[in-house]
TORVOPA-870710 format. One record per residue: x, y, z of N, C-alpha, C, O in turn. Coordinates in Angstrom, 1 decimal. Example, Ala and Ser with C-alpha at 12.3 -4.5 7.8 and 13.67 -1.06 7.14 Angstrom:
<pts>
PT     nX     nY     nZ    caX    caY    caZ     cX     cY     cZ     oX     oY     oZ
PT   13.2   -5.7    7.8   12.3   -4.5    7.8   13.2   -3.3    7.8   14.2   -3.3    8.5
PT   12.8   -2.2    7.1   13.7   -1.1    7.1   12.9    0.0    7.9   13.4    1.1    8.0
</pts>
This chain:
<pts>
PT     nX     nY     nZ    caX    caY    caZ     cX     cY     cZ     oX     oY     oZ
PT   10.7    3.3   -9.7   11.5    4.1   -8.9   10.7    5.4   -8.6   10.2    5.8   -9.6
PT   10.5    6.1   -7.5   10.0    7.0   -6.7   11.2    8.2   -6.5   12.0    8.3   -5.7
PT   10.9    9.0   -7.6   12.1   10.6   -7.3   11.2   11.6   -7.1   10.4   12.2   -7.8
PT   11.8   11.7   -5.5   11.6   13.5   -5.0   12.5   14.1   -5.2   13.5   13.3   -5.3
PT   12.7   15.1   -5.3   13.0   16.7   -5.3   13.1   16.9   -4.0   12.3   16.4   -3.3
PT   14.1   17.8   -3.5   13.6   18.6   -2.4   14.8   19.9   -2.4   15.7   20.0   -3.3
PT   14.8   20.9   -1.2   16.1   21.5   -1.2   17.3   20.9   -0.8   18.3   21.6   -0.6
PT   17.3   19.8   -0.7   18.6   19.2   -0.7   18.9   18.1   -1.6   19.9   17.4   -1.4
PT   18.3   17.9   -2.5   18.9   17.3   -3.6   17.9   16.1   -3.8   17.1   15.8   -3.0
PT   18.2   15.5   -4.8   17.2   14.1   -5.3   17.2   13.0   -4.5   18.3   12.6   -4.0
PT   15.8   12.3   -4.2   16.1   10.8   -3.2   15.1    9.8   -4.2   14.0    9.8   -4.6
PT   16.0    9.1   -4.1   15.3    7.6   -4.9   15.3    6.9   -4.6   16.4    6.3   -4.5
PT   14.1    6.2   -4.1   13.0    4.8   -3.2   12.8    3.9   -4.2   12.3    4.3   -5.2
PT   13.2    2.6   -4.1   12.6    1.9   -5.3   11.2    1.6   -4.8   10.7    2.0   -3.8
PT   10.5    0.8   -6.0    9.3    0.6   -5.9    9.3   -1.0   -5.1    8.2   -1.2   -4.6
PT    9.8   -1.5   -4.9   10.1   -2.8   -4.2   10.3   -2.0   -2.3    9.3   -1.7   -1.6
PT   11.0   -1.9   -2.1   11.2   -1.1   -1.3   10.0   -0.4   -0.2    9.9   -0.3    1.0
PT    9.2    0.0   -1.3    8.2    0.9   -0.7    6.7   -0.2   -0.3    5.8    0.0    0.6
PT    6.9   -1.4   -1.4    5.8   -1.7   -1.3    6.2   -3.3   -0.3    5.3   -4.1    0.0
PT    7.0   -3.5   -0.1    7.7   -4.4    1.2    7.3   -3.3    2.3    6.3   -3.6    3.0
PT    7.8   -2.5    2.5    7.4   -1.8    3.8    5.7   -2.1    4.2    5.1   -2.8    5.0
PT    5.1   -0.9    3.1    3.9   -0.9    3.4    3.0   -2.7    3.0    2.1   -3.1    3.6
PT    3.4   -3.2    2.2    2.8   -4.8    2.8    2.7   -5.4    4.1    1.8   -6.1    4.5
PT    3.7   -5.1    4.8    3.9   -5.6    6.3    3.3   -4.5    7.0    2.4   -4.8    7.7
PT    3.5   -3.2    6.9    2.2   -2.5    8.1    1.0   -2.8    7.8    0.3   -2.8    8.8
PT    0.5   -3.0    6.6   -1.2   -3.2    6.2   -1.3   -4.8    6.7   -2.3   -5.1    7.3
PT   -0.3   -5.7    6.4   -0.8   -7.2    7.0   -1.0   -7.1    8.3   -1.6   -8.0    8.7
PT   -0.7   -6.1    9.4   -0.6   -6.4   10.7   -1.1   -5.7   11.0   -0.7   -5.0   11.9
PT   -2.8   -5.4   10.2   -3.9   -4.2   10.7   -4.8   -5.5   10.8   -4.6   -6.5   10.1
PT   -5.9   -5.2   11.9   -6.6   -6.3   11.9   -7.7   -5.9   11.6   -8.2   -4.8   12.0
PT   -8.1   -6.8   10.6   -9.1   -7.3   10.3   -8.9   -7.5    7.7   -9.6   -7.9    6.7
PT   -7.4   -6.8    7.9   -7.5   -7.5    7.0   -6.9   -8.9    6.3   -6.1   -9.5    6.9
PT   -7.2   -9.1    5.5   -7.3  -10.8    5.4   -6.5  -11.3    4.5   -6.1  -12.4    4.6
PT   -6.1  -10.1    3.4   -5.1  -10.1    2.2   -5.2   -9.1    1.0   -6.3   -8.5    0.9
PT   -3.9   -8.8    0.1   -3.7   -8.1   -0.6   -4.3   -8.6   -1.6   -4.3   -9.8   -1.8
PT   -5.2   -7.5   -2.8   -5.9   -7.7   -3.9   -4.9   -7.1   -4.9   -4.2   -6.1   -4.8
PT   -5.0   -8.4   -6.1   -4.1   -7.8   -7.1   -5.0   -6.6   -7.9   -6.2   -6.8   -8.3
PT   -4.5   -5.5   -8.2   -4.8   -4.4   -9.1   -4.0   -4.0  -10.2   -2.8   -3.7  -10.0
PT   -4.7   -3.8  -11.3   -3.9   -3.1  -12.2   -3.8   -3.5  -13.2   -4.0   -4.7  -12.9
PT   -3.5   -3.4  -14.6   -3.1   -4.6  -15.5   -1.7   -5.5  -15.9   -1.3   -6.4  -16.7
PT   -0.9   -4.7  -14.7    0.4   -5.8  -14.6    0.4   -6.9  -13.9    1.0   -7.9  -14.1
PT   -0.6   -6.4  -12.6   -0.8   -7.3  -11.6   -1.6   -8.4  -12.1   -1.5   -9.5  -11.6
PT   -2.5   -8.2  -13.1   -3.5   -9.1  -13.3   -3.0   -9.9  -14.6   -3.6  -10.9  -15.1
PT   -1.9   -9.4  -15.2   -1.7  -10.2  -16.1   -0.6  -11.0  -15.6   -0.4  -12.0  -16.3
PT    0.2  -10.8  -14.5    1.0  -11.4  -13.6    0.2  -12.7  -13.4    0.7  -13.8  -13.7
PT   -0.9  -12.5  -12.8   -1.4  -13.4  -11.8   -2.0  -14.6  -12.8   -2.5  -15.6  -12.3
PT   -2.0  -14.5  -14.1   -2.2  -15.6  -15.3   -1.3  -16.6  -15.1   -1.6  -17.7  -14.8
PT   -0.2  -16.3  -15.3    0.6  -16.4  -15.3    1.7  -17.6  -14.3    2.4  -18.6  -14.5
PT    1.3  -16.7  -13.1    1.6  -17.0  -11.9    0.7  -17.0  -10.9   -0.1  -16.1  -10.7
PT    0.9  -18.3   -9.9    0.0  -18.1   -9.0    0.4  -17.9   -7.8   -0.4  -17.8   -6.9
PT    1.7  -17.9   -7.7    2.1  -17.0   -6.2    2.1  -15.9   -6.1    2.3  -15.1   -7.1
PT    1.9  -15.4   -4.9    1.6  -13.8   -4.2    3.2  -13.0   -4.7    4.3  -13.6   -4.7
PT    3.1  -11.7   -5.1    3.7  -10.9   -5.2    4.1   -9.6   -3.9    3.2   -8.9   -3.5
PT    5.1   -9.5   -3.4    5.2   -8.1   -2.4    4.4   -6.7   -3.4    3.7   -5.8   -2.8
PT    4.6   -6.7   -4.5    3.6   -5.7   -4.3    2.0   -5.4   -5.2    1.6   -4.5   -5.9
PT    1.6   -6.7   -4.6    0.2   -7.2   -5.1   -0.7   -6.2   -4.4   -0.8   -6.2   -3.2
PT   -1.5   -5.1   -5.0   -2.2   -4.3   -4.6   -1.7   -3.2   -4.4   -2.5   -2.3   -4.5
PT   -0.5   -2.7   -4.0   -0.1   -1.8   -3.7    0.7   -0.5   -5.0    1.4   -0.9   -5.9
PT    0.5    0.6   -4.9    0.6    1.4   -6.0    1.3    3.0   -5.3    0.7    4.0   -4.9
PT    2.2    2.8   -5.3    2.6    4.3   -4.4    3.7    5.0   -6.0    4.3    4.5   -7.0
PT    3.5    6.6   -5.5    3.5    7.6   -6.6    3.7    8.6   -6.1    3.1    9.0   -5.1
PT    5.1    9.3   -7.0    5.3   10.8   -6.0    4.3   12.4   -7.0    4.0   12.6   -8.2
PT    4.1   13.0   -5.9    3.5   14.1   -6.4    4.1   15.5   -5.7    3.9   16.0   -4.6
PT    4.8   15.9   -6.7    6.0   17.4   -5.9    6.5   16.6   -5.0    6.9   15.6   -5.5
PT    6.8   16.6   -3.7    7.6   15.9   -3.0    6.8   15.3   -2.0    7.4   14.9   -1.0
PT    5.7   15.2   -2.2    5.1   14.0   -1.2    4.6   12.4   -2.2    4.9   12.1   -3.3
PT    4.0   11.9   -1.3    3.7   10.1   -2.0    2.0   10.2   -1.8    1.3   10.9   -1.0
PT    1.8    9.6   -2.4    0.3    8.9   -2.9    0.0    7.2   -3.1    0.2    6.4   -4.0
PT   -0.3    7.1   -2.1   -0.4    5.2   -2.0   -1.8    5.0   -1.9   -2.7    5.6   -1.2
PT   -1.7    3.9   -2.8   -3.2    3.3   -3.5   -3.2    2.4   -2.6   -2.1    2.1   -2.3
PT   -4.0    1.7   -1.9   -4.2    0.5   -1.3   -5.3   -0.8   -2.1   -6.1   -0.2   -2.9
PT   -5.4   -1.9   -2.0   -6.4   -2.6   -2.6   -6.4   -3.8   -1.4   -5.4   -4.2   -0.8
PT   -7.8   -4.1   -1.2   -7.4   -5.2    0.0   -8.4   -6.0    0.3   -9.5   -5.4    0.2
PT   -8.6   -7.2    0.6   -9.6   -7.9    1.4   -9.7   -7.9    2.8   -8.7   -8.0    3.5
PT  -11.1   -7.8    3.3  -11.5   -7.7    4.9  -12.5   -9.0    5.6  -13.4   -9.7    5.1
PT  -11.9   -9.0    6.5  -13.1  -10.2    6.9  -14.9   -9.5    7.2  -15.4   -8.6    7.8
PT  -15.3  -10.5    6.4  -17.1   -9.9    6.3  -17.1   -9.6    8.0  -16.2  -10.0    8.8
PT  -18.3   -9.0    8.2  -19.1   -8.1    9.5  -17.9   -7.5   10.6  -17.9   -7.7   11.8
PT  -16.7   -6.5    9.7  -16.0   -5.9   10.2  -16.3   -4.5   10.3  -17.3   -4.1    9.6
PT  -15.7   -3.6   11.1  -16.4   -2.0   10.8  -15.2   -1.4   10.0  -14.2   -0.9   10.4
PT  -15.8   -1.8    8.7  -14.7   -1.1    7.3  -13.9    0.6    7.9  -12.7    0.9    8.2
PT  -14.6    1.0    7.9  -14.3    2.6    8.4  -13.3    2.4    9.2  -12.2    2.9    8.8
PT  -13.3    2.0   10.0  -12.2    1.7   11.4  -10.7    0.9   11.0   -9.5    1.2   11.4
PT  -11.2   -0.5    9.8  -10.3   -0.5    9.4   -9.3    0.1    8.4   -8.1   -0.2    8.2
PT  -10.5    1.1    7.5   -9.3    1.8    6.7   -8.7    3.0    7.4   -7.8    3.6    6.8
PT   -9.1    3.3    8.2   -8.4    4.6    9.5   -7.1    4.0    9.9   -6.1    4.5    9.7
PT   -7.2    2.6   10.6   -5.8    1.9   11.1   -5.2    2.0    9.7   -4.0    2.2    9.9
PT   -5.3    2.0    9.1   -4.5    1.0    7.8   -3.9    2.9    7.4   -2.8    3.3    7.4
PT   -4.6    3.3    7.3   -4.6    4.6    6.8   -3.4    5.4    7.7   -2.5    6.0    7.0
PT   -3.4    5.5    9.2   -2.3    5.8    9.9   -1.3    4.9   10.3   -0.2    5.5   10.5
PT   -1.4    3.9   10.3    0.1    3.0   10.1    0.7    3.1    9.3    1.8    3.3    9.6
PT    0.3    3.2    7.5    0.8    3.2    6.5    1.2    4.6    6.9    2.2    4.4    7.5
PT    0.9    6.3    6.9    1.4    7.3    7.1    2.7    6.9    7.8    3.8    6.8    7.3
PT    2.4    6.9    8.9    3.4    6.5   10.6    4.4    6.0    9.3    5.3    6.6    8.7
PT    4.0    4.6    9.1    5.9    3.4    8.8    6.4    4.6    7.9    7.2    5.4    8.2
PT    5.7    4.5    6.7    6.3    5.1    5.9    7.1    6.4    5.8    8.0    6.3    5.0
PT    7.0    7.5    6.4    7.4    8.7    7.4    8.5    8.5    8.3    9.5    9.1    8.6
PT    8.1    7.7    8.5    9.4    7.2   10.0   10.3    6.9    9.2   11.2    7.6    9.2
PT   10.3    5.5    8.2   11.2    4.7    7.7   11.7    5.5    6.7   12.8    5.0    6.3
PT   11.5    6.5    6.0   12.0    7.3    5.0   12.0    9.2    5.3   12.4   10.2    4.7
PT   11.6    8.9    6.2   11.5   10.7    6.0   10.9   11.5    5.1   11.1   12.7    5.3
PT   10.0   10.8    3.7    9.3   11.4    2.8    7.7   11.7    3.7    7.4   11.1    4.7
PT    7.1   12.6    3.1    5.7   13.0    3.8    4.9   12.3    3.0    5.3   12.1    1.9
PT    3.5   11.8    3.6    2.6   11.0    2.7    1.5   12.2    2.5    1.2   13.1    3.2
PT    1.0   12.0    1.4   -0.1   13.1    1.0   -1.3   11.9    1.1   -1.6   11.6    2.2
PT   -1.4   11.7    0.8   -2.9   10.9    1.0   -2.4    9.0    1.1   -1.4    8.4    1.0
PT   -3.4    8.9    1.2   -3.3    6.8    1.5   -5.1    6.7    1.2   -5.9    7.3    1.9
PT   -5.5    5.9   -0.2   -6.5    5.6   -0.8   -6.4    4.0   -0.6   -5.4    3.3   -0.9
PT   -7.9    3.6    0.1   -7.6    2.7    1.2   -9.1    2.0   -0.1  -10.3    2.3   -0.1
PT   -8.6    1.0   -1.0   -9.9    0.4   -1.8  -10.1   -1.3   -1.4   -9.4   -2.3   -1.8
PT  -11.2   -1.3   -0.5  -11.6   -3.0   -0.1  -12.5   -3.3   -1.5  -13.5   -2.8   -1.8
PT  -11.9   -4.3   -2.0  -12.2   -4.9   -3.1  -12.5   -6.5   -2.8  -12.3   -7.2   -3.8
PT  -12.8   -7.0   -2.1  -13.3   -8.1   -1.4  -13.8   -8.5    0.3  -13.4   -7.7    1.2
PT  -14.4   -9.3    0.4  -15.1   -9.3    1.7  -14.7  -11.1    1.7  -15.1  -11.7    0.8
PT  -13.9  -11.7    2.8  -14.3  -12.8    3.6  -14.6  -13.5    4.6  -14.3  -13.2    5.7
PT  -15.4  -14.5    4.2  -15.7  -15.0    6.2  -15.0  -15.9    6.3  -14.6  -16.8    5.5
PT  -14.9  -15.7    7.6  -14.5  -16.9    8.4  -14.4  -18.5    7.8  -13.9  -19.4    8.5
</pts>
C-alpha cells in the first residue's frame, strides 16, 4: 500500500493497482519485449510459479508525497536503449499522473535482458 500525505488528507494506492497501471503503459512502449522479475519476492515467486505476475519487475514507493518507480525490463537486441527508456520513462510519468493525480519523482528505467528476434 502507497500512503501520501498531503494538505488535504491521506490517499491510499494499493500496490496492485499501481503496478497494473504501469505494466500496461510499459507493455505498449515499443521495443520492449517483457517484464523482468526483480527482487527476492519476485524471484522466489517465480520457483515456485511459472506464470507471469502483474507486478513482475515493477517496484513503485512513496517519498514525502511524490512516487519512485523502479522499472526492470527486457528489449529487443539492436534497439536504441536510450530512446527506449525516454518513452517508457514519460508514459509511465503521463498514466500515472493522469490516472491518480500523485506526482512522479523519478521512473528508474533498469534493462536487465536483451532479445532477438
Amino acid at each position: 500500500m502507497i500512503r501520501i500525505e498531503n494538505h488535504l488528507g491521506t490517499i491510499e494506492v494499493s500496490q496492485e493497482y499501481f503496478c497494473y497501471l504501469i505494466g500496461d503503459a510499459v507493455s505498449d512502449c515499443y521495443g520492449v519485449t517483457a517484464m523482468v522479475k526483480s527482487g527476492p519476492k519476485q524471484g522466489l515467486r517465480s520457483v515456485f510459479s511459472k506464470r507471469s505476475f502483474t507486478d513482475d519487475g515493477i517496484h513503485v514507493r512513496g517519498e514525502g508525497d511524490k512516487l519512485i518507480v523502479d522499472l526492470h525490463i527486457s528489449v529487443m537486441y539492436g534497439m536504441n536503449i536510450s530512446e527506449i527508456a525516454k518513452s517508457i520513462v514519460n508514459k509511465v510519468r503521463y498514466t500515472v499522473e493522469e490516472a491518480t493525480g500523485l506526482h512522479v519523482k523519478k521512473v528508474n528505467v533498469f534493462i536487465d535482458n536483451m532479445k532477438s528476434e
